[in-house]
Structure formats: C-alpha cells, structure tokens
VOKOLVO-854998 format. One record per residue (C-alpha): x, y, z; residue number from 1; residue in three letters. Coordinates in pm, 1 decimal. Each point is the difference from the previous one (the first is absolute). Example, Ala and Ser with C-alpha at 12.3 -4.5 7.8 and 13.67 -1.06 7.14 Angstrom:
// residues 2
{site {1230.0 -450.0 780.0} 1 'ALA'} {site {137.0 344.0 -66.0} 2 'SER'} 
This chain:
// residues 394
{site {1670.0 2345.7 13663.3} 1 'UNK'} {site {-8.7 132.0 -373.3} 2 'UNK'} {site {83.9 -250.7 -255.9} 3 'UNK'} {site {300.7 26.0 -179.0} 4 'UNK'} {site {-177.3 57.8 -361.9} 5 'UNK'} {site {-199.8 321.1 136.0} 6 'UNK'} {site {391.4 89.6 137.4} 7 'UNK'} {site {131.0 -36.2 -323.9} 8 'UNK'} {site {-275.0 206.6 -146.5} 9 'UNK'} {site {5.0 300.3 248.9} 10 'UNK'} {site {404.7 -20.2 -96.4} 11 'UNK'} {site {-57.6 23.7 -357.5} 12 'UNK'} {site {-271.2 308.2 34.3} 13 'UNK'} {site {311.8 150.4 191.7} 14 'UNK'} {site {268.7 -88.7 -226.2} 15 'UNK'} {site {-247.7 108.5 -289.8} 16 'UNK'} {site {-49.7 329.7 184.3} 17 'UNK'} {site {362.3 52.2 73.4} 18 'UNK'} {site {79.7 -20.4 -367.0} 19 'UNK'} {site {-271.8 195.6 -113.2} 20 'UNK'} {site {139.1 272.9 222.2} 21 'UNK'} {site {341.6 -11.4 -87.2} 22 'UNK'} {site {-64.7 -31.1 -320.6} 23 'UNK'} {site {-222.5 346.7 -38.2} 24 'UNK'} {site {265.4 134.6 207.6} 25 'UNK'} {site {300.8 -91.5 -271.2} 26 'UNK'} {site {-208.6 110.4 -287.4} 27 'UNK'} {site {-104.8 345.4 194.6} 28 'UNK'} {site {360.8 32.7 104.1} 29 'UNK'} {site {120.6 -98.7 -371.9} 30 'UNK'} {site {-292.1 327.0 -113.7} 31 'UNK'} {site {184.4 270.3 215.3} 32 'UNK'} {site {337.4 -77.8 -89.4} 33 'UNK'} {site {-50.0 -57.7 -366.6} 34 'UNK'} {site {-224.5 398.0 -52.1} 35 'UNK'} {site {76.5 325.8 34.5} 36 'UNK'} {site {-211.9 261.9 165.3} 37 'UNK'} {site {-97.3 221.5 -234.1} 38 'UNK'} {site {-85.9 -42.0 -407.3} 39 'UNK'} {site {320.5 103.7 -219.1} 40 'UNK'} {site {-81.2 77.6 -352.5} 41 'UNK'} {site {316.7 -41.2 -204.0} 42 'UNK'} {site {4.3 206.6 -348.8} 43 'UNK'} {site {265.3 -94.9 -217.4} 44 'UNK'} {site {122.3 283.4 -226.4} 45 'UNK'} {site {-168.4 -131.9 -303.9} 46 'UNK'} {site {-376.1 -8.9 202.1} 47 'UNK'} {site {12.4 340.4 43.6} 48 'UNK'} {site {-90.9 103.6 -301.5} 49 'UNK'} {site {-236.1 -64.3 -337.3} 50 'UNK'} {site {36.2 34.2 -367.4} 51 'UNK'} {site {-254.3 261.8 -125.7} 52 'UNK'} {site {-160.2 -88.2 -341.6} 53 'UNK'} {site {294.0 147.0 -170.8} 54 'UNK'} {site {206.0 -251.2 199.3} 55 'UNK'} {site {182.5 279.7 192.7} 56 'UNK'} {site {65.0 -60.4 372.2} 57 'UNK'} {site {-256.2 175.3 311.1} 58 'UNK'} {site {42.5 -22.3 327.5} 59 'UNK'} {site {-286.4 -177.9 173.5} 60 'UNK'} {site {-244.4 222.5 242.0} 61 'UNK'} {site {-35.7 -106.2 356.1} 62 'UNK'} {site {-321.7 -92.7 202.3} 63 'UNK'} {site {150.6 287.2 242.0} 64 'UNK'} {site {-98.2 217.9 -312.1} 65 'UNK'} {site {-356.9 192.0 -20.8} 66 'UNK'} {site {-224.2 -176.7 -226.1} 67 'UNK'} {site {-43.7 87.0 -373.0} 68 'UNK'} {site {-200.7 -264.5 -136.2} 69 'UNK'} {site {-361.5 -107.3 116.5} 70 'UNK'} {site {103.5 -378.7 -12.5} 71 'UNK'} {site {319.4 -185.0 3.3} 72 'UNK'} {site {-40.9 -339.2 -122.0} 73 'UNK'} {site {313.2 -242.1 61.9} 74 'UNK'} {site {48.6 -370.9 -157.9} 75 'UNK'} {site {249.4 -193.6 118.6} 76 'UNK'} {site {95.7 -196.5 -309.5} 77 'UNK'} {site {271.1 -300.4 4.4} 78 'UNK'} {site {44.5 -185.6 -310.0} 79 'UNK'} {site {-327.3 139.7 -143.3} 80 'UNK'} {site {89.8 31.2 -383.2} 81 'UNK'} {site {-298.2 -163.5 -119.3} 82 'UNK'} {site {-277.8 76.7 248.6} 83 'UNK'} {site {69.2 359.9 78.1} 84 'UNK'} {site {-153.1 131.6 -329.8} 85 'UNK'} {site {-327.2 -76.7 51.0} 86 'UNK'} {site {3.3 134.2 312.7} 87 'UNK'} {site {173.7 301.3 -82.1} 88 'UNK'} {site {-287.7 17.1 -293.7} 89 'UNK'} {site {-305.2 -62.9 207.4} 90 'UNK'} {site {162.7 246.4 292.1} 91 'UNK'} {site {95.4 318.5 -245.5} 92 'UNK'} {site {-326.3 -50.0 -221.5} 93 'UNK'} {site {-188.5 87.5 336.0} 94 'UNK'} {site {228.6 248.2 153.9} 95 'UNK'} {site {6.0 155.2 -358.7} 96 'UNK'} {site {-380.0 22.3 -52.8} 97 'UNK'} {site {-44.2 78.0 407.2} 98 'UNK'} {site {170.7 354.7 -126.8} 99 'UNK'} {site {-131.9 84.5 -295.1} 100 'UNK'} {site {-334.7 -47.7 178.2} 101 'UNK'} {site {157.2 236.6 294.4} 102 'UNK'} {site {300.6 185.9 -70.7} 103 'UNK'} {site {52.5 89.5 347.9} 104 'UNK'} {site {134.9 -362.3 44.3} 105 'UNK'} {site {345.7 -79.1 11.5} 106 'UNK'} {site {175.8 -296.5 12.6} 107 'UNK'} {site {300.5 -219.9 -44.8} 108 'UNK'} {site {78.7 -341.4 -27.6} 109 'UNK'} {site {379.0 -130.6 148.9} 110 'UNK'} {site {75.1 -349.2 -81.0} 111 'UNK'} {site {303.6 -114.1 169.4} 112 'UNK'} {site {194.4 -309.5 -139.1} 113 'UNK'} {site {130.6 -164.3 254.0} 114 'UNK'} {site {328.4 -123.3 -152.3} 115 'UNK'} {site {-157.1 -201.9 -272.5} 116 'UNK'} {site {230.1 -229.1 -256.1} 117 'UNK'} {site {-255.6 47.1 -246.0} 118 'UNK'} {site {-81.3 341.0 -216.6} 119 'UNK'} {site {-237.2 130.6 221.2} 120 'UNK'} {site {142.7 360.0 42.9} 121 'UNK'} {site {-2.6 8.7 -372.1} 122 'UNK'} {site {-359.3 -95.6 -22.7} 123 'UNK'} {site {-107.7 274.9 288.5} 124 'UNK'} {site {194.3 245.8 -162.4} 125 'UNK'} {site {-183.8 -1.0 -356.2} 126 'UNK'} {site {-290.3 90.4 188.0} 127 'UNK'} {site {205.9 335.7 170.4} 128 'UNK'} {site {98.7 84.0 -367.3} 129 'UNK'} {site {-349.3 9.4 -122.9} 130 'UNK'} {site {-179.8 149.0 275.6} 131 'UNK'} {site {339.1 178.1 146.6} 132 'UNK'} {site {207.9 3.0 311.8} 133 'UNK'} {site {-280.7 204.5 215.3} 134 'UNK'} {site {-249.9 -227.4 -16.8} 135 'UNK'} {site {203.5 -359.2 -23.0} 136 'UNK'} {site {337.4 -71.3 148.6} 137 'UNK'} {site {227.6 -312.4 84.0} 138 'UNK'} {site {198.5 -44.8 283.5} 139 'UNK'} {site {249.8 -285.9 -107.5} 140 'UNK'} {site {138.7 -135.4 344.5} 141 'UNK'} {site {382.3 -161.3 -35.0} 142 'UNK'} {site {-109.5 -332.0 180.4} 143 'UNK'} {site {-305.4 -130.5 82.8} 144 'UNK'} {site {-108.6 86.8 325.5} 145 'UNK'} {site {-379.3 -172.5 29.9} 146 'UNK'} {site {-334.0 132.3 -49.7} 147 'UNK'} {site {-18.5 196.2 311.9} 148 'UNK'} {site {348.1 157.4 -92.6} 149 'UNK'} {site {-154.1 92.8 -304.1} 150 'UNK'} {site {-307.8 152.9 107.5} 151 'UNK'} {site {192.5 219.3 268.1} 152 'UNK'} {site {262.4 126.0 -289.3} 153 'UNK'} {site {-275.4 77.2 -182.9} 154 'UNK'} {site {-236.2 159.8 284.0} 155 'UNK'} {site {334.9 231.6 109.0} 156 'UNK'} {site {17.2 138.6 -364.7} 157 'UNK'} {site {-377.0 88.3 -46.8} 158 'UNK'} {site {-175.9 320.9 -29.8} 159 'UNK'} {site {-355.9 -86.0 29.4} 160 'UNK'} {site {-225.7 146.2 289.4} 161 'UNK'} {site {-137.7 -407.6 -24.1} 162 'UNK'} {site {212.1 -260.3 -56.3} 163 'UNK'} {site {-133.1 -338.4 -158.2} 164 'UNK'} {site {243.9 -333.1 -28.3} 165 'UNK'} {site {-136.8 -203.6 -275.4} 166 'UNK'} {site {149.9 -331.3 -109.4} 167 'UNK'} {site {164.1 -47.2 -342.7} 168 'UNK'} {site {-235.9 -269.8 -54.7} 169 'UNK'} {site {-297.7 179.6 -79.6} 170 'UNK'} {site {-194.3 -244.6 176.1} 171 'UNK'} {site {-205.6 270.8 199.3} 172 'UNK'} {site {-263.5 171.6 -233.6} 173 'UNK'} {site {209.0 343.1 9.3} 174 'UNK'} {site {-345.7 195.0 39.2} 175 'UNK'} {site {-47.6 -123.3 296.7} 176 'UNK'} {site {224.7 269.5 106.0} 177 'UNK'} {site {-347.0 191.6 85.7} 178 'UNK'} {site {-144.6 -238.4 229.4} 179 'UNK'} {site {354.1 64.2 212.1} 180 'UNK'} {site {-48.6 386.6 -32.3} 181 'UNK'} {site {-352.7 -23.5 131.5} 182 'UNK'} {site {97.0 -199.6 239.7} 183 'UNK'} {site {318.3 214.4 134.4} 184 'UNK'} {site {-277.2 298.7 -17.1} 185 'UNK'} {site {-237.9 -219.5 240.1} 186 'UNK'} {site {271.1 -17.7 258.6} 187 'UNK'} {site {1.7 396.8 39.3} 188 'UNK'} {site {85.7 163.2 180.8} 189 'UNK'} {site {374.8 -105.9 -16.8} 190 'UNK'} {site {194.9 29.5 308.2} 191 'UNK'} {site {335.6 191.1 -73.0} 192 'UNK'} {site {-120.7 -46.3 -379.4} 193 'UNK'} {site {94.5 -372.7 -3.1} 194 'UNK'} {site {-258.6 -269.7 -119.3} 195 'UNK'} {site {-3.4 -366.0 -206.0} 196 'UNK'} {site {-219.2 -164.1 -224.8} 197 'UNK'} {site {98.9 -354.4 -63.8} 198 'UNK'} {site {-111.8 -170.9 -333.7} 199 'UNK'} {site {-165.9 -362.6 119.7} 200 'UNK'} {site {-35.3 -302.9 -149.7} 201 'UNK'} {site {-165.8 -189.9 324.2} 202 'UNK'} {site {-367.2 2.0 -160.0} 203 'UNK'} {site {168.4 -210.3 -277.6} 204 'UNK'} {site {150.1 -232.6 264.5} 205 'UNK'} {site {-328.4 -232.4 -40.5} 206 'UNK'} {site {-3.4 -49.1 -366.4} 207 'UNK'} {site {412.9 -24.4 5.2} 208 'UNK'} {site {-1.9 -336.7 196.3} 209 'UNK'} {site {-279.6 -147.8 -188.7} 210 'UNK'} {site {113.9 -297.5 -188.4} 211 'UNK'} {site {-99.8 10.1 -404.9} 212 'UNK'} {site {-155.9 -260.7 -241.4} 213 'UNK'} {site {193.8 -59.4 -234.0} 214 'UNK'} {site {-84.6 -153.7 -367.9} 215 'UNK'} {site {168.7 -109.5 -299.2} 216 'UNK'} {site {-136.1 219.5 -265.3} 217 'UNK'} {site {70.6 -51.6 -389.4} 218 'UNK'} {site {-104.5 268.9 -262.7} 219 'UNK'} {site {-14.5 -93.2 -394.6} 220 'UNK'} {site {-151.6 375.7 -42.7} 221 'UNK'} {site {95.6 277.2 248.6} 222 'UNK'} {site {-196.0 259.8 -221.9} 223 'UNK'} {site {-274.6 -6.6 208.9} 224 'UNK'} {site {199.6 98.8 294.7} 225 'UNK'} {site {159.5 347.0 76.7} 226 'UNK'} {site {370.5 -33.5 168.9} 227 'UNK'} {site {260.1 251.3 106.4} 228 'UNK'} {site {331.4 -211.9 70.2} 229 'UNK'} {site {256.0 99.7 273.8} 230 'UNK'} {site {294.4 -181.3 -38.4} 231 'UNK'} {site {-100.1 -393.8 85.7} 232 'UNK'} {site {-330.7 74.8 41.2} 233 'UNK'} {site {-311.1 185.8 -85.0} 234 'UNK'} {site {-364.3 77.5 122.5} 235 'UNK'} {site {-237.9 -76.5 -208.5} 236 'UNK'} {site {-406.3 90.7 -18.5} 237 'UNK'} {site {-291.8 -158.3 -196.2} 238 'UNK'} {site {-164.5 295.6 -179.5} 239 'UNK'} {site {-326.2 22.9 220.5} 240 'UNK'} {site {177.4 -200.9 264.7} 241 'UNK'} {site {54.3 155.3 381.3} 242 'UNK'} {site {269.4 -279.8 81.7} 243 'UNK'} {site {359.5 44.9 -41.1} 244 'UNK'} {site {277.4 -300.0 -95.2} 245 'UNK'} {site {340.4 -14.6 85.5} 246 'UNK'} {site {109.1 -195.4 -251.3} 247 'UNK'} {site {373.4 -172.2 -21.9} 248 'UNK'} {site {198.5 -81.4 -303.6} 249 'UNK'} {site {66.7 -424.6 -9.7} 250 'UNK'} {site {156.7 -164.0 -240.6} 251 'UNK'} {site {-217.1 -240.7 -146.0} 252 'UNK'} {site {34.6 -278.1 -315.2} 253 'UNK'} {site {-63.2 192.1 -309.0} 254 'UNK'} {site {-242.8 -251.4 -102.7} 255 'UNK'} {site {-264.9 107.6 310.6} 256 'UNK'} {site {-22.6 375.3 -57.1} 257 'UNK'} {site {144.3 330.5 -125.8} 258 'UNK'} {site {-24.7 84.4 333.3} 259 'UNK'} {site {26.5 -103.1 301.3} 260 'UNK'} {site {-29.3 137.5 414.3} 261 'UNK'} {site {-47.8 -29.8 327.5} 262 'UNK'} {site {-302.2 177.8 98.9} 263 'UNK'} {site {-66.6 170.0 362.2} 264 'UNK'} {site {-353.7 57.2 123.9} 265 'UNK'} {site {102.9 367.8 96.6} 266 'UNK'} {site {-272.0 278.8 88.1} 267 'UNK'} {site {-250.8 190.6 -125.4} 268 'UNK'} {site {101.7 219.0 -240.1} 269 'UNK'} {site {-290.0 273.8 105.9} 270 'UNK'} {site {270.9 196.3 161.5} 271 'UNK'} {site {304.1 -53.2 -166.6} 272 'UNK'} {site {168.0 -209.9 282.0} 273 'UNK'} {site {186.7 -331.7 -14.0} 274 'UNK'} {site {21.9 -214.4 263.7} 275 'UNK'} {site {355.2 -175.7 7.2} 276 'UNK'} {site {78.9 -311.7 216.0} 277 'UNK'} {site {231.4 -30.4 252.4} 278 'UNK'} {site {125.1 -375.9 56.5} 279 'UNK'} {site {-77.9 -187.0 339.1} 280 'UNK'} {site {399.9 64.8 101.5} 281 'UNK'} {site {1.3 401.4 -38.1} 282 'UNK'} {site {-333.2 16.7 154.7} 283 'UNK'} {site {109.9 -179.1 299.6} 284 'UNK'} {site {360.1 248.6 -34.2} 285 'UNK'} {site {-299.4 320.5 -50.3} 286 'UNK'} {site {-141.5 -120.2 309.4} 287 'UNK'} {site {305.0 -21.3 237.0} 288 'UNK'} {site {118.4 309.2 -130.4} 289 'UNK'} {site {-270.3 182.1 72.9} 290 'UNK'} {site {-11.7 -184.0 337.0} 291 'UNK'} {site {328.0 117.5 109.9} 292 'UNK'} {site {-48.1 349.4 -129.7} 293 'UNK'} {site {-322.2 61.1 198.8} 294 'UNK'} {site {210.0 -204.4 340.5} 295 'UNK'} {site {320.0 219.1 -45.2} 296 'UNK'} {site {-54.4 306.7 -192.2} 297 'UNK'} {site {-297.5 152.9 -137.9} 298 'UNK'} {site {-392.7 -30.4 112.4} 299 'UNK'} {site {-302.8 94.7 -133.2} 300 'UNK'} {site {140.4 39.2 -387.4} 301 'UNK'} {site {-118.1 -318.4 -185.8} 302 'UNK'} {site {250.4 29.6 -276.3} 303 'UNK'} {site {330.1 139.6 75.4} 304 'UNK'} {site {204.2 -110.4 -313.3} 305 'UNK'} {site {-188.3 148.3 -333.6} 306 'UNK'} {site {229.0 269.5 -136.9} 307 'UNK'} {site {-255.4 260.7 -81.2} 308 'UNK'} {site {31.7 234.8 325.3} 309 'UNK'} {site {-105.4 389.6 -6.6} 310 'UNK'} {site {214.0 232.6 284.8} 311 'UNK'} {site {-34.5 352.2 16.4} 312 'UNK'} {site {334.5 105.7 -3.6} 313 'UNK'} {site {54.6 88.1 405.6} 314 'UNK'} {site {-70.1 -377.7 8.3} 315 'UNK'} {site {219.5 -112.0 -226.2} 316 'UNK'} {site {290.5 204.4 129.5} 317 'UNK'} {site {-113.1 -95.8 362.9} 318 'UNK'} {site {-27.6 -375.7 -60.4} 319 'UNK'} {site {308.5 -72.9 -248.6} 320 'UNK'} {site {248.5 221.8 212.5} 321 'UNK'} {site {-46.9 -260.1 234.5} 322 'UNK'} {site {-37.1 -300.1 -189.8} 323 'UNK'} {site {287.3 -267.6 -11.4} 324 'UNK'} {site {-107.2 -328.1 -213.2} 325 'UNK'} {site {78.7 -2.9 -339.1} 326 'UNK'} {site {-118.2 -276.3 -135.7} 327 'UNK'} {site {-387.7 -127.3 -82.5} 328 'UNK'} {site {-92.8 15.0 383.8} 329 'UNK'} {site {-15.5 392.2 -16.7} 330 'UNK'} {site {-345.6 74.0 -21.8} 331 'UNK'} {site {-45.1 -192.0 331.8} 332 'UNK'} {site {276.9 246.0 216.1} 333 'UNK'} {site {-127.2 325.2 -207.9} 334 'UNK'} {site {-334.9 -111.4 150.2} 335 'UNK'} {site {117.2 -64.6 380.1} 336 'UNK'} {site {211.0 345.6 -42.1} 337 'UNK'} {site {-364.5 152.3 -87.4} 338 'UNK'} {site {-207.4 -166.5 245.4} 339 'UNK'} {site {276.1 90.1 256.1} 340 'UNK'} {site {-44.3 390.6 -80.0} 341 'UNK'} {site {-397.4 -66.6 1.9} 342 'UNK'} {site {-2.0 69.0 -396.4} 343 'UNK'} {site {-297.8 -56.9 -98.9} 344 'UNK'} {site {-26.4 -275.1 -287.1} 345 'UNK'} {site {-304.7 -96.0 -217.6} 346 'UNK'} {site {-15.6 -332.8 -180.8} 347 'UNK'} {site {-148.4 39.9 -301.4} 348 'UNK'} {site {-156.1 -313.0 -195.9} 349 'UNK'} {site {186.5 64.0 -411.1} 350 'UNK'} {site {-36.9 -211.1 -321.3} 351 'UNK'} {site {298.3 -262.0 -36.4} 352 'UNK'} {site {122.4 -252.6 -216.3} 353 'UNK'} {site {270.8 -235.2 8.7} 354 'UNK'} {site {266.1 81.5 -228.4} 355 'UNK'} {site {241.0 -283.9 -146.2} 356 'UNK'} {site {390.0 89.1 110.3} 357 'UNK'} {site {-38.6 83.8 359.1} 358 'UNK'} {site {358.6 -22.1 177.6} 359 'UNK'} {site {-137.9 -116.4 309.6} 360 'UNK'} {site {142.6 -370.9 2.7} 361 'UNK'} {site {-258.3 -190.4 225.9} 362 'UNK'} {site {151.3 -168.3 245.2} 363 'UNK'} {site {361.8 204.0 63.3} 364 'UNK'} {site {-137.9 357.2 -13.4} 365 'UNK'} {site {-277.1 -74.4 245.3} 366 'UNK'} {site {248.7 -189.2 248.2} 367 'UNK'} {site {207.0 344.4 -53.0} 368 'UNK'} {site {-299.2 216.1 42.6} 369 'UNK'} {site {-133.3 -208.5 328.0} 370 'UNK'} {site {448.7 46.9 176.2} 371 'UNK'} {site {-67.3 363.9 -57.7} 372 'UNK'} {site {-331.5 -20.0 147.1} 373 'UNK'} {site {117.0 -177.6 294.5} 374 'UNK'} {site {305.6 285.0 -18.5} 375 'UNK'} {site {-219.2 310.5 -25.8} 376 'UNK'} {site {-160.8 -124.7 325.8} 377 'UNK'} {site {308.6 -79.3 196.1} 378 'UNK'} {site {213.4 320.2 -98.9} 379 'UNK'} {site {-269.7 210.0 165.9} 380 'UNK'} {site {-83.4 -191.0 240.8} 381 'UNK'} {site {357.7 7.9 146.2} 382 'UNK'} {site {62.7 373.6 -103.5} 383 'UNK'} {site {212.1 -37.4 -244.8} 384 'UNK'} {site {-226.4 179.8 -232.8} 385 'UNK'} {site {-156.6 259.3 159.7} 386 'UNK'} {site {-257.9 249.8 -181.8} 387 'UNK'} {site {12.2 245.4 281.6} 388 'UNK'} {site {304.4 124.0 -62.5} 389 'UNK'} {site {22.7 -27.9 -357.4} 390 'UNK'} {site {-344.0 199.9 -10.1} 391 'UNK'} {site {183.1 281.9 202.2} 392 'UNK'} {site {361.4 -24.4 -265.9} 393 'UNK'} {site {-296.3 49.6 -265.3} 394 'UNK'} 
C-alpha cells in the first residue's frame, strides 16, 4: 500500500501541474484576445511632416520610396535635451569628414523625439539650421510612443540605401559604424537584398559584472593630473600613466582637502575604453533577460538590446512592416521577424560606454521587457501574429 505522504506528494505534482497548465493557458488566451493581427502604424496629421531649416513645413518620404541617400541614420530621442548634442557632434563630425573625404557619400541623420516634455526638438533642430533640412531632420511625434515606435517612424521616413539606428546617448563610438558596414558586406550575397549587422556589447559582458575597488582618494594639488569632467564625474590619467580613474565628487570637511573622490580601478587606458560596473542586482536582471530571450525568442545573437543596428533598407522595410512592440523589447521581435525570413544577421563586437541618464528604470522596464517577451512568443505561437501573411500584404 503507498503511504499517505508519497499520496499527498503525487497530488501536489498534479495539482502543481494542473495550475501550471491552466495558468499558461489564461495568459496565452489573455495574448490572442488582447493583439491584433497585423502592425498598424498610426500617423497623426502633425507626424507627417518636418520643418525645413527655414522652418517651413515638408512632407516626410516613405520607405516605399527609392532611395536617395547612401545612409539613413535614425535616433530615437525622448527627453534627450542634454545628451543629444554630443552625440549629434561626434555623429555629424564623422558623417561630415566621411564626405569631404568621398563626395559620392550621402547621408542623413533623422532624430525622432518621441513626445518629449523637455526642448529636445529645439535642440535637434539647431543642428537642421546649420547643416540644413537635407542632411538633418526631426520628426516630433504628438505622444510618446516608445523606442521601438520611434525607430519605426523614423525608419518609414528615411531615404538611405542603409539605414543605421543609433541611440541619443552617444554611448556607441559612432565610428564604429564601419565595423557594421564590413560586416553587412561579409554576409553577401544578400538574399532579396536584405541583411543585419548588429552592434554587440557581449565581449564587454566579462569586465561589466566585475566588481571594482574602490578608494577614498584626497588631492591637495590636482595639477599633476589631467581631467576632462562630464557632469558628476570625470576620467582622469597620470601623465605617463596607462590606468584610467573614475573618479566621484564627495563632499568632504573642508579642513581634509580641496578635493575630494571616490576613485574606481577602471581599465587600461591603452585603448581608450572604460570599463563600467554593473551592481550584483542588474547583473543577475542581465542574466535572466538574456535567459529568456535566448528560451523564447532569439538564438545565436549574444546581445540583442544595444541600439546601434545597420539594415539595408529591404530589411528594414521587411522587418518593421511586421513589427508590433513598441516599447524597449523591440530589438528582440525585429530579430525573431529576421531570423524567421532567414535574414542573415552579423553581431559585431563595438566600443561602448555607459552613459549617465539612461531611462531604463531597473527593475520595472525589465519586468515590462520580460511580459512582452513572454507575449512575442505566445502571439505566434497561437497565430495571432502571423508573418506569412503579412510578408505576402508587404
């Protein structure tokens, strides 16, 4: 006779089972109801159209269009008054010197504010009246609509034969753009002219998790030192000296120092990276992430999230006619749209750096990120999304 404990076990494995079940069939059930089957992209009157430098009103081109420009380069910007400049800067110093070197190349650069309360159209827009309306244009969006929104308003309106989305951030080294074009030209030849190259930041992954030493550093004389401040904080090298600091502002009695930090055991400064640390909580949120997008979505692309992406531009009308998130999980359904045509993708290591201001908050964007995750899965899994037929509407 079986005892009544292993009874009450077998019971709860079937109870536990039973729930399991009924609950992934309420949240799959919950996933059809709550989508629609194809991608709607909702212009309101005021999105179709951009101020030239003279502040005159243009109606916006269409990815349907032919191309006109050799690269398209979109930045979804939302509340980016401050950090968008020296992006902008690093980005059009490049582009600018890329033609005078060639000038065959074309380009433009679309940053898209995504219904910001602060005065970041008016910030993008000084740079369309100095370098004019053909090379730089904003796309001011009524409401905010997410990242991914952003991107795809952006990635409808562009002209370039390549199109490159680039955060507002800066915090990819904007040069790297030419380790993504030699990568996209190692992936020929391009079925139907479609092809990715994904900017990476997996090699860093090591060095990311790494917890720093920290010291209490106090300087009477800082002339021996070299700094260049950003915001809070600065980097600072010992003439001579390969290592970097990270050193943080304190506030310290006036009586120990003039000045006073926090110094961070960064990286060698032999080529030009810093290493910045992640805390034991968001590496452990990094890891589960990653987890669930490799289990549900995407394999065999290390890094699906950095926002430096290069699409030829039959990708990029392929892949965002048929995307439907919105928000920061994006990158992770433009990826299983492309693996699902067999587009190929490269994943291409790039030079990154944290940048203070992110408006990823921890804990509540990545619970948001992992429900549309579990989302992307379920909707196509029960056909409610279904790329066939949206790849024959195309």
């Amino acid at each position: 006779m079986v005892s009544l404990p292993l009874q009450l076990v077998v019971l709860g494995a079937v109870l536990g089972a039973a729930l399991a079940a009924a609950v992934f069939i309420l949240i799959s059930f919950v996933a059809f109801i709550t989508t629609m089957e194809l991608p709607v992209l909702y212009q309101h009157e005021e999105e179709k159209f951009f101020l030239n430098a003279r502040g005159q009103k243009e109606t916006l081109p269409s990815i349907r269009d032919s191309p006109t420009k050799q690269l398209s380069v979109v930045v979804p910007s939302y509340n980016e008054e401050k950090r968008l400049p020296v992006m902008m800067d690093e980005a059009l110093g490049y582009l600018e010197e890329r033609q005078k070197q060639d000038p065959t190349f074309t380009y433009e650069v679309i940053v898209v504010d995504d219904g910001s309360k602060d005065q970041t159209s008016k910030v993008a827009f000084k740079y369309c009246q100095k370098y004019g309306s053909d090379k730089v244009r904003v796309i001011t969006l009524v409401k905010n609509r997410g990242k991914g929104g952003a991107v795809k308003m952006g990635v409808f309106s562009s002209r370039g034969e390549k199109i490159l989305m680039a955060d507002a951030d800066g915090a990819t080294k904007f040069r790297d753009i030419e380790k993504l074009e030699k990568g996209l030209n190692d992936l020929q030849p391009w079925p139907d002219q479609m092809a990715i190259a994904c900017g990476s930041r997996a090699h860093l992954k090591k060095d990311s998790i790494a917890q720093p030493k920290t010291a209490m550093l106090c300087f009477w004389e800082t002339e021996a030192l070299t700094s260049h401040w950003h915001q809070d904080s600065c980097v600072t090298q010992s003439p001579g000296n390969e290592l970097l600091l990270f050193l943080l502002p304190l506030h310290c009695p006036e009586q120990t120092a003039s000045s006073c930090f926090l110094l961070i055991y960064c990286a060698s400064a032999a080529n030009g990276t810093v290493v910045f640390y992640r805390s034991y909580f968001r590496t452990l949120l990094m890891y589960g992430f990653h987890f669930l997008v490799w289990f549900l979505c995407v394999k065999g692309i290390r890094d699906t999230q950095c926002g430096f992406k290069l699409l030829t531009r039959e990708a990029a009308s392929q892949t965002f006619s048929s995307l439907h998130i919105e928000r920061w999980a994006f990158d992770v359904e433009l990826l299983y749209i492309a693996q699902f045509f067999k587009i190929p993708i490269a994943e291409i290591a790039v030079n990154w750096t944290e940048i203070e201001g992110s408006k990823l908050v921890p804990f509540w964007s990545w619970l948001q990120m992992g429900k549309d995750l579990l989302f992307i899965r379920l909707r196509y899994m029960t056909g409610a999304w279904r790329l066939e037929q949206t790849r024959k509407m195309n």
